[in-house]
PLY file of the C-alpha trace (Angstrom):
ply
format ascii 1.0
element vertex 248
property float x
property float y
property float z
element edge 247
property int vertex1
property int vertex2
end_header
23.48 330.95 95.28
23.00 332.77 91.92
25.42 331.10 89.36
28.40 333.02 87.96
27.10 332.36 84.42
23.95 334.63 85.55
25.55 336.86 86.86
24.87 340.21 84.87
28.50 341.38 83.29
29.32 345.19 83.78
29.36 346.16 80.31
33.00 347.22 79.65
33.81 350.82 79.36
34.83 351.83 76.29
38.82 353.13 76.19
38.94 356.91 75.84
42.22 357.22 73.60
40.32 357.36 70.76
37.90 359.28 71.78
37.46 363.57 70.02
38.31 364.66 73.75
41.51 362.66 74.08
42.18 363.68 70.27
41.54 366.89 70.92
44.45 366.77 74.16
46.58 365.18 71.98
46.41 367.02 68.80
49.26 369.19 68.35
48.40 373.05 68.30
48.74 374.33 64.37
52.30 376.06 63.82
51.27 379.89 62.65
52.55 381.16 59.90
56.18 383.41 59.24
55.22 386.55 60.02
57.00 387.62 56.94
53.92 384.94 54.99
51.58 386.14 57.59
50.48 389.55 56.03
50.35 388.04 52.37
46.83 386.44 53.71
45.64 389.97 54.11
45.49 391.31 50.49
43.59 390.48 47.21
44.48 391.33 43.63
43.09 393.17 41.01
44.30 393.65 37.75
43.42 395.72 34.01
45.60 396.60 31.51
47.49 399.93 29.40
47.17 398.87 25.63
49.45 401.29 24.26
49.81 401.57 20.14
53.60 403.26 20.72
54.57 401.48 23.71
54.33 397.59 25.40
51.12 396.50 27.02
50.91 397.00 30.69
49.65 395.00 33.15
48.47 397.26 36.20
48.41 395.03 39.37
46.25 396.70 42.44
46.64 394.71 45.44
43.85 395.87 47.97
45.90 395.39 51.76
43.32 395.16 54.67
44.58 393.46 57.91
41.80 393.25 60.23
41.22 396.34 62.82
43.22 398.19 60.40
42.51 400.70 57.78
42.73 399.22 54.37
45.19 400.87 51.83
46.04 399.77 48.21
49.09 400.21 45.49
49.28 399.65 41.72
52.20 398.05 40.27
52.44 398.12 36.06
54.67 395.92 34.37
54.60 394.35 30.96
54.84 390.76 29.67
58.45 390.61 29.71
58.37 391.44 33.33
55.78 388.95 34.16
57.83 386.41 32.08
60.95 387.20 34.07
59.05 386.60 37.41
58.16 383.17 36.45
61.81 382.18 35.91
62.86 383.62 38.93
59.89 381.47 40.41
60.89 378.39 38.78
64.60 378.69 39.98
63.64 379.58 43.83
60.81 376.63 43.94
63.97 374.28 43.70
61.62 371.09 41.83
64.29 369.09 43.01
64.08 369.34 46.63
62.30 367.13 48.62
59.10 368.17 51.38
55.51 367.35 51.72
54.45 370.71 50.46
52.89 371.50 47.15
56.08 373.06 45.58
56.23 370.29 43.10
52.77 370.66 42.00
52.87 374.83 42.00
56.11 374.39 40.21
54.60 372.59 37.10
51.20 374.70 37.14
53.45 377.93 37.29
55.46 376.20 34.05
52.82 374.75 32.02
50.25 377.66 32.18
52.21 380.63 32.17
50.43 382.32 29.10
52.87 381.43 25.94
54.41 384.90 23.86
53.25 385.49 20.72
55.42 387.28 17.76
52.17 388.73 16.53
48.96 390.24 18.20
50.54 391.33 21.90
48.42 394.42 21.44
45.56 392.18 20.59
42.96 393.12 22.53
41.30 389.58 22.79
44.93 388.32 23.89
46.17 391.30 25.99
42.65 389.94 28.14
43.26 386.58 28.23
46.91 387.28 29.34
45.48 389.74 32.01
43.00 386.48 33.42
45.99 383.83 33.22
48.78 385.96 35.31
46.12 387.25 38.14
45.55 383.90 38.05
48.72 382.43 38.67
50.06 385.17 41.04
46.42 383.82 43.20
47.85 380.76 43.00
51.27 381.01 44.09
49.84 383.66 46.87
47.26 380.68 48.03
50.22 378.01 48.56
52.10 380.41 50.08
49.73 381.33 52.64
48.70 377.76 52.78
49.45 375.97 56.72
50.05 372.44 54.99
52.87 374.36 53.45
54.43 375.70 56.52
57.00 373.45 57.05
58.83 373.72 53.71
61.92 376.11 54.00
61.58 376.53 50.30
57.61 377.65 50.23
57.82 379.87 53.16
61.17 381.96 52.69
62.85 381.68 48.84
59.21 381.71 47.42
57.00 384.04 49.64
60.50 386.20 49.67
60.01 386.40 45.64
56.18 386.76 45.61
56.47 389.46 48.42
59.20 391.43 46.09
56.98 391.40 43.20
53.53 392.36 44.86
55.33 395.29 46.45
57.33 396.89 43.49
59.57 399.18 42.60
57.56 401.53 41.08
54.50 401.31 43.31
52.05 404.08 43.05
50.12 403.90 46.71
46.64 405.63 47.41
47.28 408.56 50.13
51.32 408.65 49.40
50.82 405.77 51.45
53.76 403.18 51.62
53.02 399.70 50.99
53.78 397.58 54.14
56.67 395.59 53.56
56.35 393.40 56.94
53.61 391.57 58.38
50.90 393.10 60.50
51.01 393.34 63.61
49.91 396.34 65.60
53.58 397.39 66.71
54.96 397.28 62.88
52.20 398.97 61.58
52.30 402.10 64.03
56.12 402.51 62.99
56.68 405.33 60.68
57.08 403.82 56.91
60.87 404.95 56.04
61.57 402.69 59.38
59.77 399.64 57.87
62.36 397.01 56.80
61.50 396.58 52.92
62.32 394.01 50.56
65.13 394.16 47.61
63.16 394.45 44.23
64.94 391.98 41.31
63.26 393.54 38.54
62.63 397.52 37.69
59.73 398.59 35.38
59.93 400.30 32.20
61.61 404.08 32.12
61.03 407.08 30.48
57.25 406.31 29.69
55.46 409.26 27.87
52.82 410.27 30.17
51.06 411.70 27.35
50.20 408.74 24.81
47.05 407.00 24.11
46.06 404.34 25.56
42.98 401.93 25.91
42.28 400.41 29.36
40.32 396.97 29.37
38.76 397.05 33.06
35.19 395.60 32.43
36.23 392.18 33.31
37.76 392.31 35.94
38.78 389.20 38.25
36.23 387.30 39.72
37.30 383.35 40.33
39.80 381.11 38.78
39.99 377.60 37.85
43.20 375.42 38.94
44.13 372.33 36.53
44.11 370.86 39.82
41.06 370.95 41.73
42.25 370.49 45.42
43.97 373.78 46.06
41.29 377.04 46.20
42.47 380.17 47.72
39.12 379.87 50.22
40.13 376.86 51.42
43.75 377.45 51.72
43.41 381.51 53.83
40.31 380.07 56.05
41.53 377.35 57.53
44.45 375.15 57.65
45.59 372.10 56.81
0 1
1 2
2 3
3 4
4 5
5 6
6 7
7 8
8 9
9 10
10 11
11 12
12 13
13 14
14 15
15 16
16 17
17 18
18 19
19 20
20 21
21 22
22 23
23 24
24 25
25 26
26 27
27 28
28 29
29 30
30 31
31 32
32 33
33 34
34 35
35 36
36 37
37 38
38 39
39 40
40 41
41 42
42 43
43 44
44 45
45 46
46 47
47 48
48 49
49 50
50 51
51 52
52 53
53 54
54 55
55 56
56 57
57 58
58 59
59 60
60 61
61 62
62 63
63 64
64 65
65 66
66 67
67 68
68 69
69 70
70 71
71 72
72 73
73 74
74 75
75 76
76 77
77 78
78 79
79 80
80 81
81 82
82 83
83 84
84 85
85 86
86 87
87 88
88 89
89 90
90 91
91 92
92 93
93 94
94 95
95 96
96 97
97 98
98 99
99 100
100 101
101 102
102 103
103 104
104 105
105 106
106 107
107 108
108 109
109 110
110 111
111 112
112 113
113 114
114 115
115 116
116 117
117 118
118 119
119 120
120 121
121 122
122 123
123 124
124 125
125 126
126 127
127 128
128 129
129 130
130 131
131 132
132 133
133 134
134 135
135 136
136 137
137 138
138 139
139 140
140 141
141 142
142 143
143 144
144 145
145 146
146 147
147 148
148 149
149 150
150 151
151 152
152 153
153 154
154 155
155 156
156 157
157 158
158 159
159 160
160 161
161 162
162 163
163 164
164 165
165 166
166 167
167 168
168 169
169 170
170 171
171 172
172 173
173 174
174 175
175 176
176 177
177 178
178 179
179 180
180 181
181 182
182 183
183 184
184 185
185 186
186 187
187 188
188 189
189 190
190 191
191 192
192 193
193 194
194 195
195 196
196 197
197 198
198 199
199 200
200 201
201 202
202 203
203 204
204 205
205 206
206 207
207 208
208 209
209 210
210 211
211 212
212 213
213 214
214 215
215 216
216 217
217 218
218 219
219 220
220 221
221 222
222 223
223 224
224 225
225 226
226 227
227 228
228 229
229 230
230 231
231 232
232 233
233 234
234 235
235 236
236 237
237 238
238 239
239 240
240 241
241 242
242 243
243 244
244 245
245 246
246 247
């Protein structure tokens, strides 16, 4: 009779709970963004300036749209420092630094204070300035469009309404001037939206007009050779790759 202590043991299987399949079961499936946010994933910004000697420098925004299976379309929206400055208090204000949420509003709310480009009394029309202005606000409006777009930020009221609402507002304009008399879509991109006729497309309320009764006819000096190519955060773990190609 063989004895129970020689008795080969089955070797016990191992539990599957924590195994990728069971993970994978169990994971929960990743909440999509607004579709309001959605469409803000599909552009990228350009920007040069207008160094006028009678008039203030302008900074000429072109935000390149191009949702996929569409046809791409772009806009240009000038506005000076002033207007720039008065977008990053309205910024400040709707990021709300005193509510509470995992998101990174309390981190984009002190990078969108503390290196906002100062203003200078002399020098604006500086062209060594005017460029490193132009660098620091495509800069910032990457940033705030990266958090925004950002799926570990989808759960914060704040981040995905009062600040993509604000964002949104500023990227579209007022005083857009579209390739093709083309309007700039206002709403996210789905196929349904996109095939309704532009006057029908529900459009945000701009907080901020541009500069009127510009002379046409004055000199000016445009500073395009450098354009945009990467950015630097003073906090490494947010990059606009990571945050539009895959979530959090």
């Amino acid at each position: 009779m063989t004895s129970p202590a020689k008795m080969s043991a089955t070797p016990a299987q191992l539990p599957t709970y924590n195994s990728f399949a069971s993970r994978k079961r169990s994971s929960p499936a990743v909440k999509p963004l607004p579709e309001d946010v959605a469409w803000l994933k599909d552009i990228t910004l350009e920007m040069t300036t207008t160094n006028s000697i009678r008039a203030a420098v302008k900074y000429n925004l072109r935000v390149d749209y191009h949702p996929a299976g569409f046809t791409a379309t772009h806009w240009d929206v000038k506005r000076t420092f002033d207007q720039y400055k008065a977008f990053q208090k309205r910024l400040l204000r709707q990021l709300q630094p005193k509510h509470s949420c995992k998101a990174e509003c309390r981190w984009l709310y002190n990078t969108v204070k503390k290196h906002y480009p100062k203003p200078t009394l002399l020098g604006s029309h500086y062209p060594p300035i005017v460029d490193q202005r132009r660098k620091a606000l495509l800069q910032l409006l990457t940033t705030v469009q990266a958090s925004v777009v950002n799926h570990g930020n989808r759960n914060c009221k704040v981040m995905m309404e009062a600040v993509s609402q604000e964002l949104a507002v500023f990227l579209v304009g007022d005083d857009t001037q579209c390739a093709d008399d083309v309007t700039p879509p206002m709403t996210p991109t789905t196929a349904s939206e996109l095939e309704t006729p532009a006057n029908l497309l529900p459009s945000f309320t701009p907080t901020v007009s541009s500069d009127e009764g510009e002379d046409e006819d004055e000199d000016t000096v445009n500073y395009d050779d450098d354009l945009f190519t990467g950015w630097s955060l003073p906090m490494e773990h947010l990059t606009l790759d990571r945050t539009m190609s895959s979530p959090v």
